[in-house]
C-alpha positions in Angstrom: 70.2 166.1 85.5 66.4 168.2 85.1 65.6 168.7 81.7 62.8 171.5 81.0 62.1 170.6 77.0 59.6 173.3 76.2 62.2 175.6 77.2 65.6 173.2 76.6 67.1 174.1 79.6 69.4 171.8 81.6 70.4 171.8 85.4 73.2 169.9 86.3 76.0 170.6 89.5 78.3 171.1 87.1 79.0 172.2 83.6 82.2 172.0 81.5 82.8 174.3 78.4 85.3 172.4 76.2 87.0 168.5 76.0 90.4 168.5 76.0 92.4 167.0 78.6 91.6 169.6 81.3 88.3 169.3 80.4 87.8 165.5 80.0 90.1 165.0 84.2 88.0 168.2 85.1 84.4 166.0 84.4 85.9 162.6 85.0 86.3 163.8 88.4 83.2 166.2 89.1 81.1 162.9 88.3 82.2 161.3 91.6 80.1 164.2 93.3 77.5 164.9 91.0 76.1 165.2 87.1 78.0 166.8 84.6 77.8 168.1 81.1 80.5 168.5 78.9 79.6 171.5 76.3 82.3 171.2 73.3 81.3 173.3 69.4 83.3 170.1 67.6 83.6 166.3 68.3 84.7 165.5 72.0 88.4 164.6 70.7 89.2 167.8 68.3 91.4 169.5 70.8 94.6 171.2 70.9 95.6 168.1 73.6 94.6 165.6 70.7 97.4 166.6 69.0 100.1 167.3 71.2 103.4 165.1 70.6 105.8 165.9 72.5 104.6 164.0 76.1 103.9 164.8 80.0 106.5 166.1 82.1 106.7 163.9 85.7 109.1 163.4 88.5 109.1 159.6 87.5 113.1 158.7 87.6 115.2 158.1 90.8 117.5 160.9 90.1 115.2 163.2 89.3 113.6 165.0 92.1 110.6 167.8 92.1 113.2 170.6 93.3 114.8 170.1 89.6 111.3 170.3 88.1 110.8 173.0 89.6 113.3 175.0 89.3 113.6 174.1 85.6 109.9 175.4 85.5 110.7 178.7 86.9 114.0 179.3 84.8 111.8 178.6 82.1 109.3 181.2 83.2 112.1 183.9 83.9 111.1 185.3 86.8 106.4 185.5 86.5 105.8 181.5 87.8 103.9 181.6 91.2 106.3 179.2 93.4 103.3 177.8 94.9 101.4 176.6 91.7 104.5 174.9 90.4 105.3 173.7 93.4 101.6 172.3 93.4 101.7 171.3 89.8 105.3 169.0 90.2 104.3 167.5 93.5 100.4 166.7 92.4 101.4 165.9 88.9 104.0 162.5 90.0 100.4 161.3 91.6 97.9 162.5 88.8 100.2 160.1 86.2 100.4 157.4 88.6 97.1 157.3 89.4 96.5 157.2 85.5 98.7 154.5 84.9 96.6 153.0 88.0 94.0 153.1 85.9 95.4 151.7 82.6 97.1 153.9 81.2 99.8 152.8 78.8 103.1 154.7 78.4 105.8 154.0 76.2 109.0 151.4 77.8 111.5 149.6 77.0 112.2 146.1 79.3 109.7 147.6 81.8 111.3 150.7 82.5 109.6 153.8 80.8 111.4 155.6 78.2 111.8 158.9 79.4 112.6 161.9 76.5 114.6 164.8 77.3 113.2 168.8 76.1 114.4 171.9 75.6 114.7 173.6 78.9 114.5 170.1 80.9 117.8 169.4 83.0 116.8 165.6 83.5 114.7 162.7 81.0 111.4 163.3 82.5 109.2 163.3 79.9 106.6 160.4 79.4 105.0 159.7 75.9 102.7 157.0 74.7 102.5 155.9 71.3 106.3 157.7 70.4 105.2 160.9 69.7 101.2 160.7 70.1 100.9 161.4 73.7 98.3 163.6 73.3 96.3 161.4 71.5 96.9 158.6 73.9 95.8 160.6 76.5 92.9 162.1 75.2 91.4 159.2 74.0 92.3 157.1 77.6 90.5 159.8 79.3 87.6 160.1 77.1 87.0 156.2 77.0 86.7 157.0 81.2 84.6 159.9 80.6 82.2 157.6 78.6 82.6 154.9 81.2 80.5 157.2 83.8 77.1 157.4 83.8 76.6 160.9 85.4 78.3 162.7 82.5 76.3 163.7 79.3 78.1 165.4 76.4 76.5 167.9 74.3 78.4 167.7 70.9 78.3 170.6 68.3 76.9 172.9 70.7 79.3 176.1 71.7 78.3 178.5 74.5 77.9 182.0 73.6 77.2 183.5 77.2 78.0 183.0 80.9 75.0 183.5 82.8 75.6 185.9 85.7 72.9 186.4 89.2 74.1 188.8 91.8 77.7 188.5 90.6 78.0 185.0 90.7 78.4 182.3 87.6 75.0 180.5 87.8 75.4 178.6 84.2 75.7 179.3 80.3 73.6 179.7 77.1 74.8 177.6 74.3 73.3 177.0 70.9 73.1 174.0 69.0 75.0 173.7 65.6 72.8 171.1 64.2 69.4 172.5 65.5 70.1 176.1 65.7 68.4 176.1 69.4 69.6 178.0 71.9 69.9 176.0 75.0 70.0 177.0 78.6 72.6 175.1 81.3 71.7 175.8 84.8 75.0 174.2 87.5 76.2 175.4 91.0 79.4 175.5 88.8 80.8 176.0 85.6 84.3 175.4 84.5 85.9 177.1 81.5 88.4 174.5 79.8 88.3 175.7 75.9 92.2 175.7 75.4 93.8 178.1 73.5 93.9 181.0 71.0 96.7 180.6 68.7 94.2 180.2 65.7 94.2 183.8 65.5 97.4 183.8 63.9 97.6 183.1 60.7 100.2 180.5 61.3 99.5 177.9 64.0 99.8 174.4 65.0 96.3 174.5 66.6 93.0 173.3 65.0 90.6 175.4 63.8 88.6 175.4 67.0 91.2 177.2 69.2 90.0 180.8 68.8 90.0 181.3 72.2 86.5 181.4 73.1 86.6 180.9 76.6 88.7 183.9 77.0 86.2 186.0 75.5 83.1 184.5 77.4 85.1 184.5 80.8 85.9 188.4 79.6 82.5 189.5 79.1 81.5 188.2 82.1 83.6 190.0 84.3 86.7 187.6 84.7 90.4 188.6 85.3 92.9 187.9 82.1 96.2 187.8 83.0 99.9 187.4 81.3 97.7 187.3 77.5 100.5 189.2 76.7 102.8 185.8 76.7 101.9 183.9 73.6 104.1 181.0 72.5 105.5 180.2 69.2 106.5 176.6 68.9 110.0 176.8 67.2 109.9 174.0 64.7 106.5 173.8 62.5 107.2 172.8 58.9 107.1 175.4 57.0 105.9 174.4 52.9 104.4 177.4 51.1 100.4 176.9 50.9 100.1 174.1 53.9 99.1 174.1 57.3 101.8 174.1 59.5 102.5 171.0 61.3 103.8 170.9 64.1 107.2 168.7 65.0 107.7 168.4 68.2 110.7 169.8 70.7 111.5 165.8 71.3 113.2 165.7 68.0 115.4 168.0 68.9 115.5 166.3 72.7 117.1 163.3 70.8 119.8 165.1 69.2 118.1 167.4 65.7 120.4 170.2 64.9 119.1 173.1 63.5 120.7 174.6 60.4 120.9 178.0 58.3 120.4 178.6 54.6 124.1 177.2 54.6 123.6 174.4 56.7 125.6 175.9 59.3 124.3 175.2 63.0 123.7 178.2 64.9 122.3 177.6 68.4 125.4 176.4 69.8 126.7 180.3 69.5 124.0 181.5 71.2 122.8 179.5 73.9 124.4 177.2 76.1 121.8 174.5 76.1 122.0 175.2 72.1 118.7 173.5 70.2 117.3 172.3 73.6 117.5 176.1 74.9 113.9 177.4 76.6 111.1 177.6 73.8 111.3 181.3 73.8 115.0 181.7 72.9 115.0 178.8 70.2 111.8 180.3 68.2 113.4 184.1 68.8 116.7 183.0 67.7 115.1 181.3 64.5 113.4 184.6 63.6 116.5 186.7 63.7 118.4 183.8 61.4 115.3 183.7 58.7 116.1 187.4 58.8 119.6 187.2 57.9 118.6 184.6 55.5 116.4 186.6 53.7 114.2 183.8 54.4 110.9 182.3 55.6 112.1 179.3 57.1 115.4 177.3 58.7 116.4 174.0 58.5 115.8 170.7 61.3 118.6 168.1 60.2 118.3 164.6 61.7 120.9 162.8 59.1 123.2 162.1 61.8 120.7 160.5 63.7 120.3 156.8 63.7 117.4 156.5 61.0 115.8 153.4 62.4 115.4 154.9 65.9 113.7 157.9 64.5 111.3 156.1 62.5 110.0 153.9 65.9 110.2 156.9 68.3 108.6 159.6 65.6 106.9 157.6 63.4 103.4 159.8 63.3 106.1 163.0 62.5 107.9 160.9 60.0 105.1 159.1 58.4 103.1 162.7 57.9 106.3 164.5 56.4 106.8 162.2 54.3 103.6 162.7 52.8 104.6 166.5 51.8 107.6 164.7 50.3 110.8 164.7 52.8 112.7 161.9 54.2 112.3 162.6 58.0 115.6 160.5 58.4 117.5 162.2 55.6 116.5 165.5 54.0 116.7 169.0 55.8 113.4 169.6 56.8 112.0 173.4 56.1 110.6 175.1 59.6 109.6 178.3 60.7 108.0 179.1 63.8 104.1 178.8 64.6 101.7 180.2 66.9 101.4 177.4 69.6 100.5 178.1 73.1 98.7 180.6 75.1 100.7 181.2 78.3 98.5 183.6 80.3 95.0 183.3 80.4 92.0 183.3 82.7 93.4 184.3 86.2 92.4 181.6 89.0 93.3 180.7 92.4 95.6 177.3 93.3 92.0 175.8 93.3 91.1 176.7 89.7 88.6 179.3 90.6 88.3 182.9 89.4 87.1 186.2 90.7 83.8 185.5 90.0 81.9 182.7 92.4 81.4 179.4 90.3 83.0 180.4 87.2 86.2 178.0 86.9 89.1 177.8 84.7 91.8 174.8 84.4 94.4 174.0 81.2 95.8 176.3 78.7 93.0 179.0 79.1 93.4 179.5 83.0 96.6 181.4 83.9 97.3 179.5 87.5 100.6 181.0 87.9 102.9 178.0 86.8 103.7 179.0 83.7 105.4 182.4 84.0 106.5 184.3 80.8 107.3 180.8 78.9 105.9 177.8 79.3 108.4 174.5 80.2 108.0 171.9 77.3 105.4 169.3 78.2 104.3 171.0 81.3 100.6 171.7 79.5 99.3 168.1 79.7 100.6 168.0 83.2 98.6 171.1 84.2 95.3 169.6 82.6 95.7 166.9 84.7 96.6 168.7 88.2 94.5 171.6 87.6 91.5 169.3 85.9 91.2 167.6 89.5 91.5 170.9 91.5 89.0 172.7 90.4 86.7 169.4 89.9 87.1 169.2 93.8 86.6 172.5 94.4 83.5 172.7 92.2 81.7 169.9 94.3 81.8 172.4 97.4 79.8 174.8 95.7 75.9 174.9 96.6 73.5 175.6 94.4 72.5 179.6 93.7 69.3 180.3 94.9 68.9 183.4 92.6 67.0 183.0 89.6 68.3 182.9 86.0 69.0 186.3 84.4 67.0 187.3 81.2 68.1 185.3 78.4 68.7 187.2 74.9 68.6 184.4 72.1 71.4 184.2 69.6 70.7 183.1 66.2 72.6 182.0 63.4 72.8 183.3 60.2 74.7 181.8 57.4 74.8 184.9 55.0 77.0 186.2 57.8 79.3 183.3 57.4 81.5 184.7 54.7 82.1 188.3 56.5 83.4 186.5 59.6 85.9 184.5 57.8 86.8 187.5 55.9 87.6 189.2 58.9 89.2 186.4 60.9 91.9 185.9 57.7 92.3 189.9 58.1 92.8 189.6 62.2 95.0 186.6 61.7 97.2 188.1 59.2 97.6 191.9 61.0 98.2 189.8 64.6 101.0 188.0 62.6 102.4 191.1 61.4 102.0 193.7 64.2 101.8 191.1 67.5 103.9 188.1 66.7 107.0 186.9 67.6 108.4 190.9 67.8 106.2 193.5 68.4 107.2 197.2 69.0 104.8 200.3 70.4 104.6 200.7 67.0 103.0 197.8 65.4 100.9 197.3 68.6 99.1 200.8 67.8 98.7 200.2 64.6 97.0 196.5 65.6 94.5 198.3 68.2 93.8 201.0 66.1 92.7 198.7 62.9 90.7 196.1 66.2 88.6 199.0 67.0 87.6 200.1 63.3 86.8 196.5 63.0 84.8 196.7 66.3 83.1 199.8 65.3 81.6 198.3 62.0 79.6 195.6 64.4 76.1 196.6 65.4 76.1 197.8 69.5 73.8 194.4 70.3 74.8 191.9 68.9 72.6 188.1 68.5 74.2 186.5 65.7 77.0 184.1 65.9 79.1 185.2 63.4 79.2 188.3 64.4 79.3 187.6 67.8 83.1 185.4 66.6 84.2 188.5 65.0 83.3 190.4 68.7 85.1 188.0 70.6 88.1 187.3 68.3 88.6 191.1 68.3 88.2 191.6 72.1 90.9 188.9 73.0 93.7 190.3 70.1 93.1 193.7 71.6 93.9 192.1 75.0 96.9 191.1 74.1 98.0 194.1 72.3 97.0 195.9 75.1 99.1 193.5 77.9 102.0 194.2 75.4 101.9 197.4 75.2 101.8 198.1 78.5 105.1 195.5 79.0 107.9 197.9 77.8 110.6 195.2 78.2 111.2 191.7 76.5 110.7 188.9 78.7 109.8 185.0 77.7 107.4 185.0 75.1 106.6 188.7 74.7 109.7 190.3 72.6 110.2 194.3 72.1 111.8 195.5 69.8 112.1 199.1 71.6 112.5 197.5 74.7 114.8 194.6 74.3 115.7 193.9 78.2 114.2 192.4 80.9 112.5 194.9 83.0 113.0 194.2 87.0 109.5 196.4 87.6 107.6 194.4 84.8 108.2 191.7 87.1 104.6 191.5 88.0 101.4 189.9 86.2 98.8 192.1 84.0 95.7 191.6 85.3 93.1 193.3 83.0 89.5 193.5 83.8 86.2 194.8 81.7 85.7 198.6 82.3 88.9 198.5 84.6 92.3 199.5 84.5 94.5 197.4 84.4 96.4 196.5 87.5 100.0 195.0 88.4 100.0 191.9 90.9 103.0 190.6 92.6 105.0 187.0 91.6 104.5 185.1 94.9 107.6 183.8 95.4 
């Protein structure tokens, strides 16, 4: 690492914006070749990966095999997953977990075998968790003890880019600003790799921290980058749902061990609907809960485990039962009030097999990149898989890069200016709350108008250049919702995670990705099959 102090600017070979699990695998392994920074605007473990429950999907048992993975994978994705990224993310992920465990990492077993759960969507018990149901966690913190371990990585805590830095079309580094100081700092790298998770914070219901707003998206945007399949934004199925609380997130594995789900009458209603009932793709459970709060008259469902043996539950969920508990229900016993929450960006970034995007040294890997194995719905505890695969790929593929020999573009400064603090929270609660109501779980041409219309008066009230942060938040926040309204608009059909109401079919010529582009229109790319 050079360090210029009069100027605090950095130069390392490689740069990583965010520290979830993508990002922690992604700088883990860039360190073998080289020095890395890790840029993260919280703690290195606040992350949507820090929180996941449910566990990592692997090819681990002797009657699974990676065609089942697979082809669960793209039946999940009904007909957008790229065959060759799944086929790379099944094959790559049985090594990625056993070279983890290689390296001492713990998963969950019983007399030596590991217990493997079951999700909806999963035709075989292939799901690994550690801790019960705080695999993310476990994973997140096992990685970032590694990270720490390696003396070429440096983390820059607090700090959050605000600009990719661009030199004859290519990605030579980032400018960042520091929280604490209010300095604007300058990273200079032969490659920079976007890992900032997801969005799902701009709904006004999510199981995501505060943190995922989706930044990356917007910087890789801005820049020049290719979204693709923004459209596809998942709702986790069963958050619970009290009046006045965050919703928490309990994860599909409840359900994998046997949960019912129950109307205002306690009648089940899945089994009439699906054949796979509650353990149905993500995108058919969470749909078919909307249409039943309807007929309910209601904001929420009910998740019954009294049938259930209560002991069992307690070990194998006992983060889930310990924390509703604490809002009052018996985990074990009562009927547990859920509703759907924003969860999971499906498209993203748009990147080669190797991680890389359109533009040279600016790299993508975990929920923000859209590699092509997720499709149009996401296959339950396929996400930490793809951190790990994808963290590698584009780690290796970063270390071929060689350093730009063009100089650094001029740098505007961004400040930050508290009085402006108040305006952007005011306007993220307004975003948060119209994307809930026009772009959610059903959307019609319709709502979607009405959405884009209200983005750009918001747009239009910011000055044309902007260098504050706030500000620059309420920018990027509405860019990215516009994105999406804009991918869905253009999808007249209901496929996976994007449901019409005016177009309630699948769509055999919306079988394609949306690509959009700064200044561009946007453009239709085959499924490689």
């Amino acid at each position: 690492m050079k360090v210029s102090r009069s100027e605090n600017i950095f130069e390392f070979d490689t740069i990583v914006i965010g520290s979830g699990l993508a990002g922690l695998t992604a700088a883990y392994y860039a360190s073998k070749n080289g020095t890395v920074a890790i840029i993260t605007k919280s703690q290195l473990d606040t992350s949507n990966s820090y929180y996941a429950q449910g566990g990592i999907a692997a090819v681990i048992s002797p009657d699974d095999s990676f065609e089942m993975h697979i082809q669960d994978t793209l039946t999940a994705g009904r007909g957008l997953c790229d065959l060759d990224s799944v086929q790379v993310l099944v094959s790559e992920g049985r090594d990625r977990v056993l070279e983890l465990i290689g390296m001492g990492m713990e998963f969950d077993r019983e007399q030596n075998d590991f217990v493997l759960g079951l999700e909806g969507g999963h035709s075989k018990r292939r799901i690994l968790h550690a801790g019960g149901d705080a695999t993310g966690k476990a994973l997140t913190c096992f990685m970032l003890k590694k990270v720490n371990e390696q003396a070429h990585i440096k983390a820059f805590e607090y700090t959050t880019v605000v600009e990719l830095l661009l030199s004859e079309g290519a990605c030579t580094g980032a400018l960042a600003i520091d929280f604490q100081t209010g300095q604007n700092l300058i990273f200079k790298s032969k490659a920079t790799i976007i890992a900032t998770g997801g969005l799902s914070r701009i709904y006004d219901r999510s199981t995501n921290p505060h943190t995922a707003t989706g930044d990356g998206i917007a910087l890789a945007f801005q820049a020049g980058a290719e979204i693709s399949d923004i459209e596809f934004i998942q709702f986790h199925p069963s958050a619970l749902n009290i009046p006045g609380k965050e919703a928490f997130l309990i994860s599909e594995a409840v359900r994998g061990e046997g949960a019912w789900l129950l109307n205002s009458k306690g009648d089940r209603f899945m089994p009439a609907l699906h054949p796979q009932a509650e353990l149905a793709p993500r995108d058919v459970v969470a749909f078919s809960i909307f249409r039943q709060m309807q007929l309910d008259q209601s904001d929420h469902v009910y998740l019954s485990l009294k049938h259930l043996d209560a002991e069992k539950i307690k070990t194998r969920f006992s983060t889930i039962y310990h924390t509703v508990a604490e809002f009052g229900y018996d985990l074990t016993h009562d009927l547990i009030p859920i509703a759907p929450a924003a969860h999971y960006m499906v498209g993203g970034i748009k990147t080669d097999l190797n991680g890389e995007t359109n533009i040279s040294g600016l790299f993508a890997c975990g929920e923000v990149a859209s590699t092509g194995v997720m499709g149009a719905n996401r296959l339950a505890s396929n996400s930490l898989l793809e951190c790990l695969v994808f963290g590698k790929r584009v780690a290796d593929q970063a270390a071929r890069k060689h350093p730009s020999l063009h100089p650094l573009p001029k740098i505007c400064p961004v400040s930050i200016d508290t009085k402006n603090e108040a305006r952007y929270l005011e306007i993220k609660n307004t975003i948060a709350y119209l994307m809930s109501k026009k772009a959610g779980i059903v959307r019609s041409q319709e709502t979607l108008l009405q959405a884009l219309e209200m983005l750009k008066k918001i747009k239009e009230e910011l000055p044309e250049k902007i260098t504050e942060y706030n500000l620059l938040k309420i920018k990027h926040i509405a860019d990215i919702c516009q994105l999406i309204c804009k991918g869905a608009l253009i999808r007249e059909e209901s496929r996976g995670g994007h449901i019409r109401e005016d177009f309630p079919n699948e769509e055999p010529k919306f079988q394609v990705h949306i690509v959009q582009q700064k200044n561009q229109s946007p453009k239709y790319i085959n499924v490689r099959r």
